[in-house]
N, C-alpha and C positions, 0 to 999 in steps of 0.2 A: 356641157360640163362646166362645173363653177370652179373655182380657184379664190384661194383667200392667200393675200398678204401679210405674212405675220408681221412682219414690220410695224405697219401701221395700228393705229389706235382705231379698238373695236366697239362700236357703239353695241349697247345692248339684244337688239334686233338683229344684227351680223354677228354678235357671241351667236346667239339662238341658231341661227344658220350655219355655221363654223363648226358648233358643236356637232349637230346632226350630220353635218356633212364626212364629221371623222368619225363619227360611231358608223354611219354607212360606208363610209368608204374602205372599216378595216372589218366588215363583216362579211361573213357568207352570206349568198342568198338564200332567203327563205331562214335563215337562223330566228330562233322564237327567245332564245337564251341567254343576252350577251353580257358579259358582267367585265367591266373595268378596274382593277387593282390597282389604285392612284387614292396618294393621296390630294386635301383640298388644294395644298400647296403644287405639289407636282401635277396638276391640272391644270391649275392659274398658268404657272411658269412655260408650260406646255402651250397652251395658248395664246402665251404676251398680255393677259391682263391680271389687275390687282385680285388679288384673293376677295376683298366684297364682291367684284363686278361678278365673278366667275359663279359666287354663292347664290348673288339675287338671279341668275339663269339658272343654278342647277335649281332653285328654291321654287320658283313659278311650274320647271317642268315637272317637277314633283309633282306640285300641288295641281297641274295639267293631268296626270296619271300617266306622263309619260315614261320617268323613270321615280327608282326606289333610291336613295342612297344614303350608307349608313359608313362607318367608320372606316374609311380605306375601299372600300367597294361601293361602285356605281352600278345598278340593276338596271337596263332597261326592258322596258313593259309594253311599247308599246311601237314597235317599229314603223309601224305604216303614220303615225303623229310624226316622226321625225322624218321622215319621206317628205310629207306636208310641209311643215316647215323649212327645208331645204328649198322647194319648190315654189315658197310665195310669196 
C-alpha cells in the first residue's frame, strides 16, 4: 500500500502516481465509468501543487488515452493504465 504526503513538494512522476492512486482509491472495483467533478483549480489545490504542474499531468494522460477531460469534468478511460502507473 503507498501513501503520499501532501505536505511535500510533488515532482511530476509522484503527481502521475498521486493522481492514480486517488482516482483508484475512491473507486469501485471493476467501475469502467468514473467521472470527477472538479475544477482545474480545485484539483491543483487538492493535490498541493501549482495549477501548470497539475495540467502538464492531466495533459500527457490525456494524450496517454488515459483520461478525457473537458470543463469541470475529468473522464477516466482507461483504468488498468492508471493501475500501471500506480505500480511502477
Amino acid at each position: 500500500q503507498q501513501t503520499f504526503d501532501k505536505g511535500s513538494s510533488l515532482a511530476d512522476a509522484d503527481l502521475r502516481k498521486y493522481f492514480a492512486f486517488f482516482v483508484l482509491s475512491y473507486t469501485e472495483r471493476g467501475s469502467t465509468d468514473v467521472v470527477i467533478k472538479s475544477t482545474q483549480q480545485e484539483l491543483s489545490d487538492f493535490f498541493g501543487v501549482a495549477r501548470p504542474s497539475l495540467l502538464k499531468t492531466v495533459n500527457e494522460l490525456r494524450d496517454e488515452g488515459v483520461i478525457e477531460y473537458r470543463r469541470k469534468e475529468l473522464s477516466v478511460l482507461n483504468m488498468e493504465k492508471l493501475a500501471e502507473i500506480l505500480h511502477s
